[in-house]
Each structure stands twice: as structure tokens, then as C-alpha cells.
TORLUMSE-454075 format. One line per field, with one value per residue: x, y, z of N, C-alpha, C in turn; residue number from 1. Coordinates in steps of 0.02 Angstrom, whole numbers, plus 32768, in hexadecimal, padded with zeros to 4 digits. Example, Ala and Ser with C-alpha at 12.3 -4.5 7.8 and 13.67 -1.06 7.14 Angstrom:
<atoms>
npx <- (8294  8282)
npy <- (7EE4  7F90)
npz <- (8186  8162)
capx <- (8267  82AC)
capy <- (7F1F  7FCB)
capz <- (8186  8165)
cpx <- (8294  8285)
cpy <- (7F5B  8002)
cpz <- (8186  818A)
seq <- (1  2)
</atoms>
This chain:
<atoms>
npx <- (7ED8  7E9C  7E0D  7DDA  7E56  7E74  7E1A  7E46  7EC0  7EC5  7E3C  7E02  7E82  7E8B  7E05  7DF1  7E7A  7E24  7DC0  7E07  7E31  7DDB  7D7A  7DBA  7DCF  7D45  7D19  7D70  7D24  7CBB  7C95  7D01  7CF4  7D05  7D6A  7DEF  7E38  7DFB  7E1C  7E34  7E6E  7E56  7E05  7E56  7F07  7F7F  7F6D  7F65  7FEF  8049  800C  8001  8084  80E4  8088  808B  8113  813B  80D3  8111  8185  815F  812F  8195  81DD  8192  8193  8213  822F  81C7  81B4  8226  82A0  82DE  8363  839C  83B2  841B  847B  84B3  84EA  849B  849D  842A  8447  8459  83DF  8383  839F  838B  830C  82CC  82F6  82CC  8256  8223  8220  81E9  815B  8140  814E  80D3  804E  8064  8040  7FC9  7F7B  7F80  7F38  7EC2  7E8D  7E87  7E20  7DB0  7D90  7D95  7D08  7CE3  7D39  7D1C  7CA7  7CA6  7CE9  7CC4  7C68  7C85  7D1E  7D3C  7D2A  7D94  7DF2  7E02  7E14  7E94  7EC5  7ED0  7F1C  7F9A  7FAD  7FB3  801F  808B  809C  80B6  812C  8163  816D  8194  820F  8257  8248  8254  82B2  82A7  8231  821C  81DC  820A  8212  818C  8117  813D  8155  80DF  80A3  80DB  80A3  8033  803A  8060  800B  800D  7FC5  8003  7FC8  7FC3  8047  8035  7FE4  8039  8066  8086  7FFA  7FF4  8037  7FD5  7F5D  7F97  7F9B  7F17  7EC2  7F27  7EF1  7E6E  7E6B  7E9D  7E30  7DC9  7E08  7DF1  7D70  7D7E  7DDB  7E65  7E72  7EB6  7F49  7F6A  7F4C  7FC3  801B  8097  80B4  80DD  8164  819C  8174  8180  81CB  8168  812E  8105  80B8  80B0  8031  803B  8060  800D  7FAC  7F38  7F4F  7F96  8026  80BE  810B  81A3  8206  8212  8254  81CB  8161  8147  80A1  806E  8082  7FFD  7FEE  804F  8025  7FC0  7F7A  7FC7)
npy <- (7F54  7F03  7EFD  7EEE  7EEB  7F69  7FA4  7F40  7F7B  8007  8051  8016  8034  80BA  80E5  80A0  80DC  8153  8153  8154  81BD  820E  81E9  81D7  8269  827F  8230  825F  82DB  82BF  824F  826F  8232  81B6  819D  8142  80D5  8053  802F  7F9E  7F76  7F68  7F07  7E7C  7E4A  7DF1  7DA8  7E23  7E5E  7E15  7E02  7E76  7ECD  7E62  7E7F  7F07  7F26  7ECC  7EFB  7F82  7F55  7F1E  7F8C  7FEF  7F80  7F84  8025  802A  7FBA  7FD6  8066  8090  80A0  802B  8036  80B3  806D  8011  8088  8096  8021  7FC0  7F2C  7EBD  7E2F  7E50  7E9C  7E42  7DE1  7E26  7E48  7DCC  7D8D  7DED  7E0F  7DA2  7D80  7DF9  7DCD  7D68  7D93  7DF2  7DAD  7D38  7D9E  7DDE  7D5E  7D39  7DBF  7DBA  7D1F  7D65  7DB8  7D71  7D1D  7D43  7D91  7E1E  7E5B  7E25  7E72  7EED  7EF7  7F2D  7F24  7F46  7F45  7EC8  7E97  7EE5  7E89  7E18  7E3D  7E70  7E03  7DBF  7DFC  7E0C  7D8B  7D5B  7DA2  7D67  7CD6  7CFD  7D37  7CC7  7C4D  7C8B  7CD2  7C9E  7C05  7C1D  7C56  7CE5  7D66  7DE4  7E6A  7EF7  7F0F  7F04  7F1E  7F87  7FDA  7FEB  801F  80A1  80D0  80F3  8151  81B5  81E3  818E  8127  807A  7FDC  7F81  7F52  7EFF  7E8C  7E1F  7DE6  7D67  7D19  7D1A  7D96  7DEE  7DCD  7E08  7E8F  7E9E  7E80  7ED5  7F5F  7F74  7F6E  7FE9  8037  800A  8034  80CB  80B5  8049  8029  8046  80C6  80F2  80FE  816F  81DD  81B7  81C4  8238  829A  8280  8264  82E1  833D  83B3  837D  833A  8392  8345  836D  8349  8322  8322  8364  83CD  838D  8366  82E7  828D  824A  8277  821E  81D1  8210  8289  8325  837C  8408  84B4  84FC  858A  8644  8672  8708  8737  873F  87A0  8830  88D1)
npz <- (791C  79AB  79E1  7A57  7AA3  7AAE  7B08  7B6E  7B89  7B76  7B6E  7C00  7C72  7C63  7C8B  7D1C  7D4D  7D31  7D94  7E1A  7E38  7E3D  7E81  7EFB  7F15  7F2A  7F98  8001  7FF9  8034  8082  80E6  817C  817A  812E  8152  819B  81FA  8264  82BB  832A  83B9  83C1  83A1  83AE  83A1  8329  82EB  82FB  82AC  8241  820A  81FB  81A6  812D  8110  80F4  80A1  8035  802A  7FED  7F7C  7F32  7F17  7EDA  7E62  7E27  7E12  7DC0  7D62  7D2B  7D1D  7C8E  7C5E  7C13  7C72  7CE0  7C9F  7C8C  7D11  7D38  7D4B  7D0C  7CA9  7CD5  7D65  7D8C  7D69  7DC5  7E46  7E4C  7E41  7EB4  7F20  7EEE  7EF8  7F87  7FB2  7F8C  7FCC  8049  8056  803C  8084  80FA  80D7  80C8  815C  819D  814C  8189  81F5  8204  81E1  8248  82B3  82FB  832A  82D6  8259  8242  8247  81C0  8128  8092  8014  8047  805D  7FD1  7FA4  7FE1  7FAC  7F21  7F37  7F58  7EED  7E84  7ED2  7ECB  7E4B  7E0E  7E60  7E3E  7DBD  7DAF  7E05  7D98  7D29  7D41  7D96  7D65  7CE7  7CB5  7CBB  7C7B  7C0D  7C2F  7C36  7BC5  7B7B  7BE3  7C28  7BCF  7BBF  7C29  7C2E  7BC6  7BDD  7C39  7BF3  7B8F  7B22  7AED  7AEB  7AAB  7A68  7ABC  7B27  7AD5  7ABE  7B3C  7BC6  7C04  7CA5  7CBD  7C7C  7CC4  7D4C  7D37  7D1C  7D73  7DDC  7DA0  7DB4  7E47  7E64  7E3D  7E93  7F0D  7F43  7F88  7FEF  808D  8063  8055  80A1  8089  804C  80C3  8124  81BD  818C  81BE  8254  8248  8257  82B3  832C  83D9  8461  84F5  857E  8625  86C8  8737  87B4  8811  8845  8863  88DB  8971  8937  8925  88D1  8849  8825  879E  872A  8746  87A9  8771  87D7  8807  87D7  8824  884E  888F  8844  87C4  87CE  879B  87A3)
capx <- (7EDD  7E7E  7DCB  7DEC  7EA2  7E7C  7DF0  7E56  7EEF  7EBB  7E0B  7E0C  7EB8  7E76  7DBF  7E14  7E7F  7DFA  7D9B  7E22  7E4D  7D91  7D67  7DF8  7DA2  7CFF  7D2A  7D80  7CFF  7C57  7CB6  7D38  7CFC  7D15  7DCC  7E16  7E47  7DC7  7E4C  7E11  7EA3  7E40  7DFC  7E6D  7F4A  7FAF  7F7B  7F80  8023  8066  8009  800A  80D0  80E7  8071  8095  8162  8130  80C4  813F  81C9  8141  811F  81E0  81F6  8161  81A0  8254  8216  8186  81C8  826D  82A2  833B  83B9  83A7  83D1  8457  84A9  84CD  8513  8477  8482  8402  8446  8458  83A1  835E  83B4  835F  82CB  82D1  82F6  82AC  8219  81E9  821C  8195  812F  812F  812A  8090  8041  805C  8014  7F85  7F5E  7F6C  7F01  7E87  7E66  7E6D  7DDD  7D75  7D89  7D95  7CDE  7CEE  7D6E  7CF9  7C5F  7CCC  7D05  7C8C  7C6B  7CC7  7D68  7D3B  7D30  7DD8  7E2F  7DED  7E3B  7EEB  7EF1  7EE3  7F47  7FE8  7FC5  7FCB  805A  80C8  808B  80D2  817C  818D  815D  81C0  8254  827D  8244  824E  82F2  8288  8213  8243  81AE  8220  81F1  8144  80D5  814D  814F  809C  8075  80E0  808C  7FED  8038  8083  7FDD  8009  7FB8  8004  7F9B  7FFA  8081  8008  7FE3  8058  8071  805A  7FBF  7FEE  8035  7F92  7F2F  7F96  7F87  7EDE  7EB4  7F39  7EC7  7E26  7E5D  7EA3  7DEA  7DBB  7E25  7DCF  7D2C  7DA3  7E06  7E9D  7E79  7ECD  7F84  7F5C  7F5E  7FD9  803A  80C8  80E2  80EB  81BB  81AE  816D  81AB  81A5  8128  8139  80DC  80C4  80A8  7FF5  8041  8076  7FC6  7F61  7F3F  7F53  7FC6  807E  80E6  811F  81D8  8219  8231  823B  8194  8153  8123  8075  8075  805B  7FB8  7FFA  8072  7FFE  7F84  7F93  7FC7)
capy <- (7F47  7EDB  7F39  7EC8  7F02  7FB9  7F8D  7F43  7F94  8058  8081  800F  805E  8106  80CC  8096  812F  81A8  814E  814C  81FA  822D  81B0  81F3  82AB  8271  820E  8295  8301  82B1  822C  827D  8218  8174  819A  8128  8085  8027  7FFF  7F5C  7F45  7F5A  7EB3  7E47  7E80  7DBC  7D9F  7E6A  7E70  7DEA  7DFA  7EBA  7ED9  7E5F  7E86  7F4E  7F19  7EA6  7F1B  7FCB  7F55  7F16  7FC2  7FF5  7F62  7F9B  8051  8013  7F93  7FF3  80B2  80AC  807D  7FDF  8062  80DF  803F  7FF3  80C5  80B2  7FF4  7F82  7EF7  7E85  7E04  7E73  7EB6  7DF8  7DB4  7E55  7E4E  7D7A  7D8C  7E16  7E10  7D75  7D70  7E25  7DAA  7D31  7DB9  7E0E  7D79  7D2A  7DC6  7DE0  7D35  7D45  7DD1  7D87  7CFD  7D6E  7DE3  7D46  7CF8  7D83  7DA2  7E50  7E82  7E23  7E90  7F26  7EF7  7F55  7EE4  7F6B  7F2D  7E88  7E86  7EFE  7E71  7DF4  7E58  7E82  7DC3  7DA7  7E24  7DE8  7D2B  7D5E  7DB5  7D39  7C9F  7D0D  7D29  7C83  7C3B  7CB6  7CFF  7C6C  7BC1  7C24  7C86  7D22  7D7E  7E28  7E92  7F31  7F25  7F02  7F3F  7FBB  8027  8006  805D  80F2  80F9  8103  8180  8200  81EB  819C  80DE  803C  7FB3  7F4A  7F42  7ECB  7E57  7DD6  7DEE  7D36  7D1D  7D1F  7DC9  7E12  7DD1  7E1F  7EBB  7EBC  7E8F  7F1D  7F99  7F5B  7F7F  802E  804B  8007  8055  80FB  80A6  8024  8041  8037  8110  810D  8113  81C0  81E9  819B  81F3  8240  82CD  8271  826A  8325  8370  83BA  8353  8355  837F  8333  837C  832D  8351  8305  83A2  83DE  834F  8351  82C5  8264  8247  8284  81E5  81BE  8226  82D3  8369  83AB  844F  84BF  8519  85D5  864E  869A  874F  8753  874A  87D9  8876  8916)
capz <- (7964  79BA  7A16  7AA3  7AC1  7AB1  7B3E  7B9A  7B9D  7B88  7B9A  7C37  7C89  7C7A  7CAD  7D58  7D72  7D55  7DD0  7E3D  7E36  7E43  7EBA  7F3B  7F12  7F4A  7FD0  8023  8006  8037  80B1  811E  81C3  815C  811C  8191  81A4  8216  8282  82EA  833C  83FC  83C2  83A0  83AC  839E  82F3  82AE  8306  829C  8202  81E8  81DC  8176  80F1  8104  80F3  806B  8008  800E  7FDA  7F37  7F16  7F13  7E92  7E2F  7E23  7DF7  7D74  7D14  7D20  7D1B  7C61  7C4E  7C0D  7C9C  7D03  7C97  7CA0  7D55  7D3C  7D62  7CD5  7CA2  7CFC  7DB4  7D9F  7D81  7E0C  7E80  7E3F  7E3B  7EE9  7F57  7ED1  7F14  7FCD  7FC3  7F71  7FFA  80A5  803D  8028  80D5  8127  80CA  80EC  81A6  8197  8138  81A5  8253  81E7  81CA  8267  82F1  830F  831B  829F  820A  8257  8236  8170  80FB  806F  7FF9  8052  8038  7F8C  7F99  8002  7F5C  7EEE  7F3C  7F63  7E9E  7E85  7EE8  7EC7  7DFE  7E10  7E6A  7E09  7D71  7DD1  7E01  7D54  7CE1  7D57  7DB3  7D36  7C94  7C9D  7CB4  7C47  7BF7  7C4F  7C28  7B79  7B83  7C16  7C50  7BC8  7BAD  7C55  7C2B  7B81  7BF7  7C61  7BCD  7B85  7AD5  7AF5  7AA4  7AD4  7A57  7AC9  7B40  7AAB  7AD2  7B83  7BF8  7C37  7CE0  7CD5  7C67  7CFE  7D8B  7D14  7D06  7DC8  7DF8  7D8F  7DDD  7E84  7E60  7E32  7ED4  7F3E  7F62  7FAB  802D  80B2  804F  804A  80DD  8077  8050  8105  8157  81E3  8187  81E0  82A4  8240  824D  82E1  836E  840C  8485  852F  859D  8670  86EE  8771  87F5  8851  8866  8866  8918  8991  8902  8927  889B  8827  880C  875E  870B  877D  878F  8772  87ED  87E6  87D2  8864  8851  8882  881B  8793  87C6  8771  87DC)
cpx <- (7E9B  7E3B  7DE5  7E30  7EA7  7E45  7E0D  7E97  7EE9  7E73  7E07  7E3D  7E9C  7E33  7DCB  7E30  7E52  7DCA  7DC2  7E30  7DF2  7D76  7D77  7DB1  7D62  7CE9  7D3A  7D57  7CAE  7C73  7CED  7D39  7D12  7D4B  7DF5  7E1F  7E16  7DE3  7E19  7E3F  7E98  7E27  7E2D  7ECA  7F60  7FA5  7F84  7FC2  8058  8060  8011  8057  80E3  80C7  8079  80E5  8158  810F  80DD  817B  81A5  813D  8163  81F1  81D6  8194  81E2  8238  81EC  81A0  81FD  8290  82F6  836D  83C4  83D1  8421  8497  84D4  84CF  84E9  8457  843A  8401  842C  83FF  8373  836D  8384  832F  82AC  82B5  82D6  825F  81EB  8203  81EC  8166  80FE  811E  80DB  8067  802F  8045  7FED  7F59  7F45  7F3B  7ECB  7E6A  7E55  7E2E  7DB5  7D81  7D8A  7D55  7CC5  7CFE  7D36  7CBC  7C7C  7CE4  7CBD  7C88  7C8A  7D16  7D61  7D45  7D8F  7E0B  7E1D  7E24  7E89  7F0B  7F05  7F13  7F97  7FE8  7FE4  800C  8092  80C5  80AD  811D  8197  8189  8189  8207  8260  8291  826A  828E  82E9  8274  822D  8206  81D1  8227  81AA  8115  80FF  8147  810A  808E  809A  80C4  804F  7FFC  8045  802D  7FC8  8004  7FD9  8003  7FAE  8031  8069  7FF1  7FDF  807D  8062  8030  7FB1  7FF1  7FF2  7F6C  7F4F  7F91  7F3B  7EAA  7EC9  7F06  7E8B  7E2A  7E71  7E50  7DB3  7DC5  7E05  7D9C  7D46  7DC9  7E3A  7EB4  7EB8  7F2A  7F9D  7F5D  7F8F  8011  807B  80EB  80E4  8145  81DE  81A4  8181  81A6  8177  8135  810F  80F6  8094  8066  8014  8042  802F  7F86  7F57  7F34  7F70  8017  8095  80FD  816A  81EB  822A  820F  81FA  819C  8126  80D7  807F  8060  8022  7FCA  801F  8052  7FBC  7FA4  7F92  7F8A)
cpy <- (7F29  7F0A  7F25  7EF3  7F57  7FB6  7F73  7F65  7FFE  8063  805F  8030  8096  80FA  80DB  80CB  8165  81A4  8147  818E  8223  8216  81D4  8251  82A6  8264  8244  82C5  8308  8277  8241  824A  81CC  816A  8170  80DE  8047  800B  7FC7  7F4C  7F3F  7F07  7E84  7E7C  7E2C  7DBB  7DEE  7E63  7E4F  7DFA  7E53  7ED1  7ED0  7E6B  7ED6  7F63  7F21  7ECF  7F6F  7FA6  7F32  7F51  7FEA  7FCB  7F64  7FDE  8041  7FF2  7FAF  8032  80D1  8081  8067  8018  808C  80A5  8022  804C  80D0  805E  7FCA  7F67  7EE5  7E5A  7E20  7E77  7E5F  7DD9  7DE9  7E4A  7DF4  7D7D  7DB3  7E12  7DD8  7D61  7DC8  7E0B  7D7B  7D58  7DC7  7DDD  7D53  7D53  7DBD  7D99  7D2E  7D7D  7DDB  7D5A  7D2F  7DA4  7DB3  7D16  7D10  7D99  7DF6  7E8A  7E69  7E42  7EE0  7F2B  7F08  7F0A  7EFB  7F49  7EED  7E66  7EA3  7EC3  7E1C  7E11  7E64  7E41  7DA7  7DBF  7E0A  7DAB  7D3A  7D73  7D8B  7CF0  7CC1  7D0C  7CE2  7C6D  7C54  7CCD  7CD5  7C1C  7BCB  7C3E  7CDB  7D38  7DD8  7E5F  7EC9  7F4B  7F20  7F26  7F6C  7FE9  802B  803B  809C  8101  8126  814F  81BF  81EC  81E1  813C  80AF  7FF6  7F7B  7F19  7EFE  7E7E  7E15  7DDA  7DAC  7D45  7D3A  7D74  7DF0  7E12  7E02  7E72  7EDF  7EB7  7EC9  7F52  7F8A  7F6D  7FD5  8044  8032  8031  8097  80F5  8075  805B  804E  8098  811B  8114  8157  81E9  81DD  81CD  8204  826B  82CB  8264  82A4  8349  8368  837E  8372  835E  8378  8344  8357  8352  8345  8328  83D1  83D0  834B  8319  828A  826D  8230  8237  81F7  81E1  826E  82EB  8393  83F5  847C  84E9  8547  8604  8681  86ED  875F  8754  8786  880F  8896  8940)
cpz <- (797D  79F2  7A5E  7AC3  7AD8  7B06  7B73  7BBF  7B95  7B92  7BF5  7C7D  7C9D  7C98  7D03  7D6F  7D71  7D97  7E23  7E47  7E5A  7E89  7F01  7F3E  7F38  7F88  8009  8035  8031  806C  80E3  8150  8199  8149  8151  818E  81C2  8239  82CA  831D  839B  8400  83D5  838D  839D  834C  82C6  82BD  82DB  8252  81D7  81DA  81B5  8139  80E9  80ED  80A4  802C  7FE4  7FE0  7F86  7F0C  7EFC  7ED6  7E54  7DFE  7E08  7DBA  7D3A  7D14  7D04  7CD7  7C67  7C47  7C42  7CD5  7CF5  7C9E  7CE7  7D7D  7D5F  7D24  7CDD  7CC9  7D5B  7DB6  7D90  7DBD  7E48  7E79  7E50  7E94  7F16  7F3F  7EF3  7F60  7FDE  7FAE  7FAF  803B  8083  804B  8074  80FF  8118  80D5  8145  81BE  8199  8169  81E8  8239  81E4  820F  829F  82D5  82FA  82F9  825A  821E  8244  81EB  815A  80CB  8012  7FF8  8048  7FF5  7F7F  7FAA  7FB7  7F28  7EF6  7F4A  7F06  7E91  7E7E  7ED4  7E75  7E03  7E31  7E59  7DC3  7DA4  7DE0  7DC7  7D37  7CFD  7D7F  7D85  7CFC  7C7B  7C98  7C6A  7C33  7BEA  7C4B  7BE5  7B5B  7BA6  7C38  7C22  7B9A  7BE6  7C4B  7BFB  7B9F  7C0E  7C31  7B9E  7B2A  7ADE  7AD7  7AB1  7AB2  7A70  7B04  7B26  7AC1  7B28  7BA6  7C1C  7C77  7CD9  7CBC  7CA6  7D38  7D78  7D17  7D5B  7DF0  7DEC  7DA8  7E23  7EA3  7E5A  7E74  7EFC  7F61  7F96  7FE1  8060  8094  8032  8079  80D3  8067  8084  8139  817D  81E5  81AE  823E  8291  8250  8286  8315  839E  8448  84C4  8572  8607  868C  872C  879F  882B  8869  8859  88A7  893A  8954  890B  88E1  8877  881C  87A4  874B  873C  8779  878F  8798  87D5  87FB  8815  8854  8861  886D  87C0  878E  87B5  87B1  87CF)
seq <- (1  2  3  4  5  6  7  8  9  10  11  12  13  14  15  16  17  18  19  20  21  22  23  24  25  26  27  28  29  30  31  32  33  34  35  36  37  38  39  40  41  42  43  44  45  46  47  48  49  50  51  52  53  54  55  56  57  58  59  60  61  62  63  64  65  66  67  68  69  70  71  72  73  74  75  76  77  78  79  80  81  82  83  84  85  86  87  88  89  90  91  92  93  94  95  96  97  98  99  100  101  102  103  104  105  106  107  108  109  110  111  112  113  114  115  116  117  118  119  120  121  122  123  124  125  126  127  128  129  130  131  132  133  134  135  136  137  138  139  140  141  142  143  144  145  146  147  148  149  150  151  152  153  154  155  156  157  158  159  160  161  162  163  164  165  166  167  168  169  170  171  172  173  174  175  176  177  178  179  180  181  182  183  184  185  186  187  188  189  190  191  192  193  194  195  196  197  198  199  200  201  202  203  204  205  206  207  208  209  210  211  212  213  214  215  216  217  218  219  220  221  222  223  224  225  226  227  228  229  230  231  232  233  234  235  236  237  238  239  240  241  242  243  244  245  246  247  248  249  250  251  252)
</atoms>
């Protein structure tokens, strides 16, 4: 086996997750006030409003075709009647119209971070390098989709780099299986793992946080001062509430 291959396909891998795993640990611990996003969006709202959907659409519905494609092995698929053909055509297709929203946000983005005053006075230079890396990232990856699963007749990435990363994940490497892998995908391979090893020290913590449980809680109910705000005529809406009578609150 080749030094190189073992280098790049297992000590690197694990390299990256431990620093990703550690990283997060650290972060959390010695950063709390920094866990956060850096949201800018008092600056500047026409271009986030535009460019943040789509690239937050665009990148759950990448991560969805990830998780389907590398985890989930061909026969479990073909068991519950999704050929070869069906899962190229899905993958053909949604693969690269999440190719293209991703892609088109993060561009819009990009430029309103480097051209809004404010908002590039607010990017660390951490995230900078992060927003470097997730543009390689996606471009590698849909330069291989178009290339191999649209030109080529598709490539057969469910015998190669998918069940390299579960070899990674069950913890029995085979870095062989990388070998002969196209370029393109090695690169979007080896950019993905580069930015997992990022990730802890960007904003991009802020997936770890996000506000699952505003699906869960009660609602809020919000009263009204109006009724003894003095010299304020009551507003038009829900029945207020009166205020309490003072002796009926004193003890006997």
C-alpha cells in the first residue's frame, strides 16, 4: 500500500475528526460567548434575505444526499425497490439542482460579506478561510456530478468512497478503496475533511445550537400594560387584564 494513500485516506480522516470532536469540546468550554453565529443581519437584510435560504435549503438537501449515498449501503436501497437506475436519476437530479441553490447562495453571500462594509469588518479571518474551503468543497463536488453522473453515465461512488467512509466509521480502514477514485471526487473528499477540521474554530458551530426546541415549547403569552399605563387609551385587541385589588391581597 501506497504511504501516501494510507496518509491520505486514514491517518488524515481521523486527524480531522479528532480535531473536530476535540475542537467542539474546547470551544464550548473556553468560548461559550463566541458560540454564535455573528449574525450581521442589522447591516445589511436584501441580499441575506435572498442569499441565506437558499444556501441553508440547498445545503440540508446536500447533506440528505450525502447521508443517503455514503451510509446507507446499495442493497438496503435496492430491498425497499430503489434500482440503480431510480437512485441515478435522484441523485442526477436533485444532486445537482442542491448543487446549484448551495452554490448560488453562498455566492450571494460571499459577495454581500465582501462588499457590505460592515458585515466584512465582522468576518474573522477563521471564517474566511472556512468560506475558502466550503467553496472548494461544493465546486469539487458538483464538477464531479456533472462530469461523471450527467456526461459519463454516472460513476459507481457506492462501491468506492462509500464504503470507504463506513470502513472509517466501524474502525477497520481500507484506503485502497480511494485508489482509483476520479480526481475530482478525491479533491471534494479531501476539501470536505479539511473543513470538518475547521469547523469548530468558525461560525459554522453555530449548527450545534440551533433553535430546536422553539418546535416544542409551550406558547407564550404575552399582556397587555395598557390598562395601567396611565394617561394611554387602551389599543384595539385582546381583552385586557385587570390589575389586582390591593385589599384583597392583604393578609387578615
Amino acid at each position: 500500500m501506497n504511504p501516501l494513500d494510507i496518509l491520505a485516506w486514514v491517518a488524515y480522516p481521523y486527524a480531522a475528526a479528532a480535531v473536530f470532536i476535540v475542537g467542539h469540546i474546547w470551544r464550548y468550554r473556553y468560548d461559550k460567548f463566541g458560540w454564535t453565529t455573528r449574525s450581521s443581519e442589522l447591516y445589511e437584510k436584501p441580499l441575506l434575505r435572498w442569499g441565506s435560504p437558499m444556501f441553508h435549503f440547498g445545503i440540508l438537501m446536500v447533506i440528505v444526499g450525502h447521508v443517503v449515498g455514503l451510509l446507507i449501503p446499495r442493497e438496503w436501497l435496492y430491498a425497499i425497490g430503489i434500482d440503480e437506475h431510480i437512485y441515478h436519476i435522484g441523485a442526477t437530479v436533485l444532486g445537482t439542482a442542491a448543487a446549484v441553490l448551495t452554490l448560488a447562495g453562498l455566492a450571494i453571500l460571499i459577495y454581500r460579506r465582501r462588499t457590505v462594509g460592515p458585515v466584512f469588518l465582522a468576518t474573522t479571518v477563521m471564517d474566511k478561510i472556512m468560506y475558502v474551503v466550503l467553496g472548494a468543497t461544493l465546486l469539487f463536488g458538483t464538477i464531479a456530478t456533472i462530469q461523471f453522473q450527467i456526461f459519463e453515465g454516472g460513476y459507481q461512488y457506492r462501491t468506492t468512497v462509500s464504503p470507504w467512509v463506513r470502513s472509517l466509521l466501524g474502525f477497520q480502514p481500507q484506503p485502497e478503496l480511494m485508489a482509483t477514485v476520479p480526481l475530482w471526487f478525491q479533491l471534494h473528499v479531501l476539501t470536505a475533511t479539511l473543513l470538518f477540521a475547521l469547523w469548530p474554530f468558525t461560525r459554522l458551530v453555530h449548527v450545534f445550537s440551533a433553535p430546536v426546541g422553539y418546535l416544542f415549547r409551550p406558547y407564550l403569552v404575552y399582556r397587555s400594560r395598557d390598562a395601567v399605563a396611565p394617561g394611554r387609551t387602551p389599543r384595539r385587541g385582546w381583552e385586557g387584564i385587570e390589575a389586582p385589588d390591593p385589599k384583597r391581597l392583604t393578609r387578615p
